[in-house]
Residue, then its C-alpha position, 0 to 999 in steps of 0.5 A: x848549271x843552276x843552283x837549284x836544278x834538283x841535283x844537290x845532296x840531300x843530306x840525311x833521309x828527312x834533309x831537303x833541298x830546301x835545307x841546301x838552299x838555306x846552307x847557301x843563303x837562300x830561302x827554302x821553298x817551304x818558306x812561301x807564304x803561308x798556303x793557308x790563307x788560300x785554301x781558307x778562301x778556296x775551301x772554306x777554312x783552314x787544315x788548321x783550325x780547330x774541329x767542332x763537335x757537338x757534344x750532345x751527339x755520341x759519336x761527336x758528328x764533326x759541324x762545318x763552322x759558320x763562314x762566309x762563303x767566297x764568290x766564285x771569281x775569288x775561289x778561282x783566283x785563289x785556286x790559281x795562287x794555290x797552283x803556282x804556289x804548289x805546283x799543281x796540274x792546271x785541270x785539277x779544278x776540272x777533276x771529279x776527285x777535287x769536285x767530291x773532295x771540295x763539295x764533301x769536306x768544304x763547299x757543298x756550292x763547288x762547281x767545277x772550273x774548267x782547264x780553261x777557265x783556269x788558264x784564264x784566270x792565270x793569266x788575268x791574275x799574272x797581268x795584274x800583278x805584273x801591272x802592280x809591280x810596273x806601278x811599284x817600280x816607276x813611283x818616286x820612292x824606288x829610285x834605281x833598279x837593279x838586275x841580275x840574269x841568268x841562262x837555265x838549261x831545263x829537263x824539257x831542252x828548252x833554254x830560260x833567260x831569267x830577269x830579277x830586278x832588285x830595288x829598296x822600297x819606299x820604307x827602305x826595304x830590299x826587295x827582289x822580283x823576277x820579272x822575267x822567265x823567257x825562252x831563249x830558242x835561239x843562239x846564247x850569243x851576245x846580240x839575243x841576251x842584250x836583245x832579251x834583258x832589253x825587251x823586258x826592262x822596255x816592258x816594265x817602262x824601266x829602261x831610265x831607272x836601270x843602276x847596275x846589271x850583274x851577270x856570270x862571267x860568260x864572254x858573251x855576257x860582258x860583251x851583252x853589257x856593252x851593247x845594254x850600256x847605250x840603252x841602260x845610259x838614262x839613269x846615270x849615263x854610260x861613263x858611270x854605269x855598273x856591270x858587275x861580275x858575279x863573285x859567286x861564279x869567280x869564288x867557284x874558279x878560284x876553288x877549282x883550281x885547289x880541287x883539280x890538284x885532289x880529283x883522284x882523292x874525290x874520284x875514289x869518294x865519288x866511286x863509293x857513294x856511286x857504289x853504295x846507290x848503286x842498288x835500293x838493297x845496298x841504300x837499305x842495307x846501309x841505313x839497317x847498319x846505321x841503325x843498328x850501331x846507333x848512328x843516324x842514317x842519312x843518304x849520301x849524294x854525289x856532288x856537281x863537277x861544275x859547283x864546288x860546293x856541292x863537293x865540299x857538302x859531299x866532302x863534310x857528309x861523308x866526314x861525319x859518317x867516317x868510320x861506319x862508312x868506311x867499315x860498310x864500304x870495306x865490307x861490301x865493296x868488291x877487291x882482288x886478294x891482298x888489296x888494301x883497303x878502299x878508303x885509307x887513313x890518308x883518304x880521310x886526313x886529306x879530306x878533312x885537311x879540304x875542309x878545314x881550308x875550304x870552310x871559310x870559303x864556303x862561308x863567305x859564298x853563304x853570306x854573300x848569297x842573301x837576297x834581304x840584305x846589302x851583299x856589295x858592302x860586305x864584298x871588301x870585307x871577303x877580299x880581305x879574309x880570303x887574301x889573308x886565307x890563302x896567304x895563311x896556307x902558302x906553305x902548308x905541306x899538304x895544299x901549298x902546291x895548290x894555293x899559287x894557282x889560286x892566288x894567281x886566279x884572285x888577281x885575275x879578277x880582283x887584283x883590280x877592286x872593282x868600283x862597287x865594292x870600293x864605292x860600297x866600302x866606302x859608304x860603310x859609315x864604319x869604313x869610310x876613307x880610313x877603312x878603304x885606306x886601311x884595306x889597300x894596306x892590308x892588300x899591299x902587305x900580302x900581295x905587293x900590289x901598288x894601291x896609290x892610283x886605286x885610293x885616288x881614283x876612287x876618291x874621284x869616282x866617288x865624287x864624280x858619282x855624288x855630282x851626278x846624283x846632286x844635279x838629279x837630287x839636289x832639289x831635294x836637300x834640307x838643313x844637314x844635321x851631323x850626327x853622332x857617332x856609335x861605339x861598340x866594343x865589338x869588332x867580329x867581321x872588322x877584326x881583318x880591317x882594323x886589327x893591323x896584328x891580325x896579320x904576320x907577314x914579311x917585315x918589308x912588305x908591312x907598309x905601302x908606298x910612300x904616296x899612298x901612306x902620305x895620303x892618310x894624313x891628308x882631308x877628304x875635304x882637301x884630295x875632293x877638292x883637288x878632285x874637282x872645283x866644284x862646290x857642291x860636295x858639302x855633303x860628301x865631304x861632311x860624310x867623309x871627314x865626320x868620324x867613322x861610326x863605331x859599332x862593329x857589332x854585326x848588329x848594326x844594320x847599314x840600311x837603316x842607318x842611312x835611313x835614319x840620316x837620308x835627312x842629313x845626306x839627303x842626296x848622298x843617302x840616295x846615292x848609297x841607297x842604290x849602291x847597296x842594292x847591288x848583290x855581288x851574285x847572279x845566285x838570285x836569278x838562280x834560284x829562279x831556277x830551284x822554282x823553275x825545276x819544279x814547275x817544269x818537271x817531268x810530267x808538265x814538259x808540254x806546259x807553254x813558255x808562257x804559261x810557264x813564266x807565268x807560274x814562275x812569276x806568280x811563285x815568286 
């Protein structure tokens, strides 16, 4: 089920499902461009701009200003902008109403533009701008790709595969586009999704740039992976490319575990809000009441079995409205003599008890749900916090019974770090080797895990991947230059990783294993050595036995400082460039979706898939 597939909770009665996008780390759909810009060309000028009159007349007759008028082929173009950005009809240009409203108000020259001269037009636009971004994606300055996919279920009954490529721009910029909104009228097996995601890569002449592919935790899509992996091998070769699994999907898992335990408590929630929308009168009723005990009204939605954090903002909603919601629901909701009460003081002690707990959690999925800036980076930094979380609450009366079966779903997927997120890590000039060490130390304490493999492998990987990138890129080096280091006093997000009090656990489970505390004292420069005997890791190896950078703030900006020093690394800084532009989520792809809803709704189900890709392309 897509993120923005219309059903969220709205919240009060002027909250929009542009408001829960942005609670999950999205940019609303009110956030486009500004529409003014097309409309001035289309209509002449701007809703915006000021009405002149002439003061000499008495009833200050309002003066067309003075502009210069659009030829037609520019009205059309941007007659098909305003379209896909607005989600209007295509043969509204066709209409008398849009020829009065345009001809008086606008452009006495209007002439009427037909439904298909419009498709046209949409289309020649489309193509354009897909040839633009093919030239953008294939220069020099975008050294990998990035792509995440997803599989969308519309009202139509007709199946969506998007393609959303993702890449850092020559001015060091993350950027992301969908590449792709195609019909999948077939089987959702592994053969049609590789055959799909490769017939777009191969459109876009992409197929040699491909660094990494994250999908949702589908079977058919690991096994979609494996059949990409010798077509996608060009870039980095099949040993070392990356599939990533989507941590938004496995957070989702591992909270469902805890809600399954209080569906009842959810269930009796659930029947409430399902009563009270039952009927306009008692949504009116509702909303009177709230206005007349002083409270602002708001509307309550019901949540999506499949995303838990629609039950948590249903959950906090209702949380805040406690008392005027459980005193209107007493009064009007139906019971047999002598049964209590509805909702009960442990209702609500319950829920709030969800909340406190799931709040973390559901920040974590916030930040790591942003599309401007480098998600897999900070991927370590949840690991740790939502470890420490779950062992925090292990023996809390009320969720204890809970916590086990999520702690066992956490080491289903993440008891192995995947690579990225080590990698990732690592390439945090404020984490580095110190920082990963200090990480598996933390992880070790809590869960008992052996990480002394893990610390090694990584260090070979790392170097394995710099050698590779030395062979592409090498050309490329100029003098280094080592740069100081940055200090800050503050420390927010790191506090988990470089605080060892921050932690209370169990006195013999406080230190690794001898072999991985021993390495802490060992160089970089010695365990890469011992790695390979090849010589070209000076730059690696200079980054790594360099101090870690200290500012700690969250104002410092892990894009920029790697641009500021692609002089020094010139072949590392490459190598860290295409990492950071991995997002840990599918959730990119689904917001495709959100646009997707709109262009798709219930009164333009007939609108060709093709025609559809298009809107949705141009949206973006």
């Amino acid at each position: 089920m897509a993120l923005g597939s219309g059903r969220h909770d709205d919240g009060e009665f002027d909250h929009s499902q542009n408001d829960e996008l942005r609670m999950c780390g999205m940019a609303g759909d009110d956030e486009d461009d500004d529409v003014r810009e097309d409309t001035a060309v289309l209509f002449g000028h701007s809703a915006a701009d000021p009405l002149l009159v002439d003061d000499s007349d008495p009833q200050s007759t309002w003066l067309m200003p003075t502009v210069a008028r659009a030829s037609a082929e520019v009205a059309r173009v941007e007659l098909v902008r305003m379209l896909a950005r607005l989600d209007l009809p295509l043969m509204i240009g066709e209409t008398e109403a849009f020829k009065d409203y345009i001809k008086t108000v606008h452009n006495p020259n209007f002439s009427l533009i037909s439904k298909q001269t419009t498709g046209r037009d949409l289309f020649k636009y489309y193509n354009e701008k897909c040839d633009k971004l093919m030239v953008c994606l294939k220069d020099n300055a975008v050294s990998s790709v990035v792509i995440t996919s997803d599989i969308w279920s519309g009202k139509a009954k007709e199946d969506y595969l998007s393609v959303v490529a993702h890449f850092i721009n020559a001015d060091w910029q993350l950027e992301k586009r969908v590449l792709s909104l195609r019909l999948i009228d077939v089987s959702h097996n592994t053969k049609n999704i590789a055959e799909r995601v490769a017939s777009v890569l191969t459109e876009y002449g992409i197929l040699n740039k491909i660094f990494s592919v994250t999908l949702d935790n589908a079977c058919a899509n690991k096994n979609a992976i494996d059949k990409l992996k010798p077509i996608l091998k060009e870039y980095l070769g099949s040993d070392l490319f990356l599939h990533q699994r989507c941590a938004y999907h496995i957070i989702n898992l591992i909270v469902k575990e805890a809600l399954a335990a209080v569906n009842p408590l959810i269930e009796d929630y659930r029947t409430t809000i399902s009563f009270m929308n039952f009927s306009n009168q008692r949504i009116i009723a509702y909303k009177s009441y709230c206005i007349a005990s002083g409270v602002r009204p708001r509307k309550f939605r019901l949540d999506m079995d499949v995303r838990w954090n629609s039950t948590y903002l249903m959950l906090k909603h209702l949380l805040s409205h406690k008392s005027i919601f459980s005193t209107f629901i007493e009064a009007n909701y139906p019971r047999g003599l002598g049964s209590g009460f509805f909702l009960t003081d442990d209702h609500w002690a319950m829920a709030n008890k969800i909340l406190e707990f799931l709040k973390l959690i559901y920040d974590s999925t916030v930040d790591l749900s942003s599309v401007y800036y480098p998600t897999s980076p900070l991927m370590i930094h949840h690991l740790v916090k939502i470890a420490i979380h779950l062992h925090m609450y292990q023996h809390d009366e009320h969720l204890r019974s809970v916590i086990q079966p999520m702690i066992d779903k956490y080491n289903k997927y993440w008891k192995n770090i995947p690579d990225l997120y080590s990698i990732a890590f690592i390439l945090d000039p404020r984490a580095k080797i110190k920082g990963f060490t200090k990480v598996l130390r933390k992880l070790h304490s809590l869960f008992n895990i052996d990480y002394t493999n893990k610390l090694l492998d990584t260090r070979a990987l790392l170097f394995k991947m710099y050698n590779r990138y030395d062979v592409m890129y090498g050309s490329n080096r100029l003098k280094r230059v080592i740069p100081p280091s940055l200090s800050s006093k503050k420390r927010t997000a790191w506090a988990e990783i470089y605080d060892d009090d921050e932690l209370n656990v169990e006195a013999g489970c406080s230190s690794l294993p001898s072999s991985l505390d021993h390495s802490r004292s060992v160089s970089a420069t010695f365990l890469l050595q011992a790695a390979t005997a090849s010589s070209n890791s000076s730059e690696l190896t200079s980054y790594l036995d360099c101090d870690t950078v200290s500012q700690l703030d969250d104002e410092f900006d892990i894009m920029q400082w790697w641009h500021e020093h692609k002089l020094t690394y010139s072949v590392l800084s490459v190598l860290a460039k295409d990492i950071l532009t991995v997002p840990v989520s599918t959730i990119f792809s689904e917001s495709t979706f959100s646009l997707t809803g709109r262009i798709i709704e219930e009164r333009r189900r007939r609108l060709n898939p093709k025609t559809v890709e298009a809107l949705t392309c141009i949206k973006d």
